[in-house]
N, C-alpha and C positions, 0 to 999 in steps of 0.2 A: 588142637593140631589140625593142620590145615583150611583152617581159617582167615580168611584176607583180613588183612588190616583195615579198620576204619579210618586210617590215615588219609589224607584226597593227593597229597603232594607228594606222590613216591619219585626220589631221586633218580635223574639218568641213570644213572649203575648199577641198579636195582632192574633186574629182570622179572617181568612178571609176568606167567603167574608162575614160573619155576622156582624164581628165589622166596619168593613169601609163602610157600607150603611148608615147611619145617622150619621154624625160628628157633635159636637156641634162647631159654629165657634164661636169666640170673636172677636172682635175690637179695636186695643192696639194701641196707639199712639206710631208711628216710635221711639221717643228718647226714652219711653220705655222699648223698645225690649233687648236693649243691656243692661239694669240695670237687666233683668229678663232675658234675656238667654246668657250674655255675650258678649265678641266683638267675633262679626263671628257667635256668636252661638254655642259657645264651651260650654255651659251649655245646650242643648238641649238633647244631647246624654245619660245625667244623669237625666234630670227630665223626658224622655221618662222610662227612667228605673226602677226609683224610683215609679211614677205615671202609669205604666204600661199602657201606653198608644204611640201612633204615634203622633208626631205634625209635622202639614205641616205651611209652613207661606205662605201667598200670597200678593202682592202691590195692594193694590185698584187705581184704577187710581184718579189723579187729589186729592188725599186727603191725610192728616196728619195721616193715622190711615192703619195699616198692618192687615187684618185678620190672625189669628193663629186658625187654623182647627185642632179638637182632635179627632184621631179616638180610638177606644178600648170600652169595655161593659160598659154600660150606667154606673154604680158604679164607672166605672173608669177615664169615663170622667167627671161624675162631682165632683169629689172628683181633679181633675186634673187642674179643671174650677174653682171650689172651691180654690185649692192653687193658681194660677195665678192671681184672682182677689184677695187673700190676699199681695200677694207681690206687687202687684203696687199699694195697698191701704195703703201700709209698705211705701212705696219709696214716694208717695205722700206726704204723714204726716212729712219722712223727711225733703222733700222739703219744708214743709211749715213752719216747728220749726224753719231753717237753716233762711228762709226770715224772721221770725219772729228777733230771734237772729240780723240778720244784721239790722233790721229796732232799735231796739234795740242800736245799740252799732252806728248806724246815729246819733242817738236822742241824747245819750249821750256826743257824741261829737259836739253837737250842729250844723249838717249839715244836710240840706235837700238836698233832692234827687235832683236840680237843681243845687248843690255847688259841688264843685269837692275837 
């Protein structure tokens, strides 16, 4: 906590050093990351834009989950905090339609999950 970003490129909209003393961080599971910021994280640069805010990512050691640190005015990071846990609450639900659908179309063909 209040810690400056190692970042060098902070965004026009980013106030510093007001906005970057209290980040709110999330905890996003690694395979995640790429359905919500792209491969590489070529959607990072547009949802920084759009959400007027910084996001840093960081590896927790030993664990399945990336913190994503968002710096910018409290309105902005949770309106920012707000859209990220809507999109992987989006991607979820796909995933789980698509298992349903397959569990689905197993039955229908009369094979369980043990038959190839």
């Amino acid at each position: 906590m209040g810690t400056l970003p190692e970042r060098k490129d902070i965004p026009p909209w980013v106030k510093a050093p007001e906005d970057l003393k209290d980040p709110k961080v999330l905890q996003v599971q690694t395979q995640l990351l790429e359905v919500l910021f792209g491969p590489t994280g070529s959607r990072i640069p547009y949802i920084e834009q759009v959400s007027k805010v910084m996001l840093e990512l960081k590896v927790l050691e030993s664990s399945d989950l990336r913190e994503v640190v968002v710096y910018g005015s409290l309105l902005h990071e949770l309106r920012a905090r707000w859209m990220l846990q809507s999109m992987a609450e989006w991607h979820r639900q796909r995933q789980e339609r698509a298992m349903l659908k397959l569990e689905g179309a197993m039955k229908a063909l009369e094979l369980g999950p043990w038959r190839k």
